[in-house]
N, C-alpha and C positions, 0 to 999 in steps of 0.2 A: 542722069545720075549725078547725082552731089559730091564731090571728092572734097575730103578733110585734111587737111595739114596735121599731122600728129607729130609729136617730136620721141624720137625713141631714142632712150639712153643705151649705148653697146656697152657693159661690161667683160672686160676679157681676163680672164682669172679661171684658175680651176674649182670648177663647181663645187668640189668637195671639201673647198676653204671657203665656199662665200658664203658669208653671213651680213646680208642688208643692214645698211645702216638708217635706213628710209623704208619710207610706207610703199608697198604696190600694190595694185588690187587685183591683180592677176600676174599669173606663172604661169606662162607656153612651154608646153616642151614638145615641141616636133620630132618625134622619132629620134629620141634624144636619151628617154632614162635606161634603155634596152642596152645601150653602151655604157653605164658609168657601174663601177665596180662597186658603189655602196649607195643606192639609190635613196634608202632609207636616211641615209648622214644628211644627206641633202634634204629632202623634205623637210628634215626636221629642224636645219636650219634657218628655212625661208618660213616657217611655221608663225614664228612672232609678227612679223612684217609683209605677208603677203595673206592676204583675204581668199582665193579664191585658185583653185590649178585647174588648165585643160592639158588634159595629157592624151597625145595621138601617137599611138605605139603599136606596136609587135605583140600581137597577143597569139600566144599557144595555141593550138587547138585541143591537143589533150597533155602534153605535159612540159613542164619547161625547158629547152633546150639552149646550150652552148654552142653558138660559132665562133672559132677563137679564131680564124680568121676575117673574121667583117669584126670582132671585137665585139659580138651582141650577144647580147643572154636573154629572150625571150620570155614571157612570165605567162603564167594561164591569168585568165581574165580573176579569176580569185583570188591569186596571188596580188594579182595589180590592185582590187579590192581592199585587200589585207595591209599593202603598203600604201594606199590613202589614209585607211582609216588608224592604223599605225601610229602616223605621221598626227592625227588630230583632226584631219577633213572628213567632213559626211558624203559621200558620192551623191549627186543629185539626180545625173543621168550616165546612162554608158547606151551608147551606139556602133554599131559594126559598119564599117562602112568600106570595108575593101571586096571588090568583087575581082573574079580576075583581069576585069577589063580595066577596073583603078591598078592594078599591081604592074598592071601593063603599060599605063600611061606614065604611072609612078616614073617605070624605068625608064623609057623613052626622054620625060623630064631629064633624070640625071644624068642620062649617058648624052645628052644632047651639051648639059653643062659640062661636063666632064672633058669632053671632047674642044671646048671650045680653052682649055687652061693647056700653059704650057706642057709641052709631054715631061721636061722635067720633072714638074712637079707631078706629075703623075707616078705616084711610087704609096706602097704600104697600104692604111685603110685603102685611100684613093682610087689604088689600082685595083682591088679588091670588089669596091663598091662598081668600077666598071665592068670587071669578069660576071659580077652577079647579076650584074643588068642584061649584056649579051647573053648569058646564058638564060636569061629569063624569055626577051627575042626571042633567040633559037628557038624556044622552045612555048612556043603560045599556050598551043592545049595545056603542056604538064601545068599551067600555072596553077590551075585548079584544085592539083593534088599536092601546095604546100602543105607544109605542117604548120601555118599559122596567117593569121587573118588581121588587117588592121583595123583596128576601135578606138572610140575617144570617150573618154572620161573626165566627168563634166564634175567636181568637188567643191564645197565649200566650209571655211574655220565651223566645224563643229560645236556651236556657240548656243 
């Protein structure tokens, strides 16, 4: 396998003020828009200067839901539809790809990270996202009967 040297720029700013001053050709959002309180400002921001979003989220199964402890607001796959195309992108593909056996690993993943950070720092979302994880553990089978599914959403400038 061939490994590439890429250079990634970190911006650290609140999303809902940033508007690129430069070209990108894509926008990740890793389980990322399910937390920000106006997903639509953003999009619409990065809209002039960003060609392309993959978006891997929290999709509803039947209707949208608030956790205002994890800070996540969940959208049905139509909704997330609606703020692509909103925003000026054409979806090109959408894929489901959470099974309970990914939601499983998911957790495992962070509670492994989670584990390894000061317990300090362990306080607010942080601790939050740890409770939901064990409780996810604890509980293997239930995973099956959330109320929502992870999917990716593949868009591109509507042009």
């Amino acid at each position: 396998m061939k490994l590439y040297k890429v250079q990634i720029k970190v911006i650290c700013q609140d999303l809902h003020e940033y508007k690129p001053n430069e070209f990108f050709d894509i926008a990740i959002f890793q389980q990322s828009l399910c937390h920000l309180k106006n997903p639509e400002e953003v999009l619409d921001n990065l809209y002039d200067n960003v060609n392309t979003l993959l978006i891997v989220d929290f999709i509803a199964k039947k209707e949208a839901t608030n956790f205002p402890n994890w800070k996540l607001k969940t959208r049905t796959k139509k909704e997330f539809m609606n703020l692509i195309q909103g925003a000026g992108y054409k979806l090109k593909s959408f894929k489901k790809i959470s099974t309970p056996q990914s939601i499983i690993q998911s957790a495992k993943f962070w509670l492994e990270n989670i584990e390894k950070l000061d317990p300090v720092k362990v306080y607010g979302h942080i601790a939050s996202l740890k409770n939901l994880c064990c409780f996810i553990l604890d509980r293997n089978l239930e995973v099956m009967y959330m109320p929502w599914f992870i999917g990716v959403f593949y868009a591109e400038k509507d042009s």
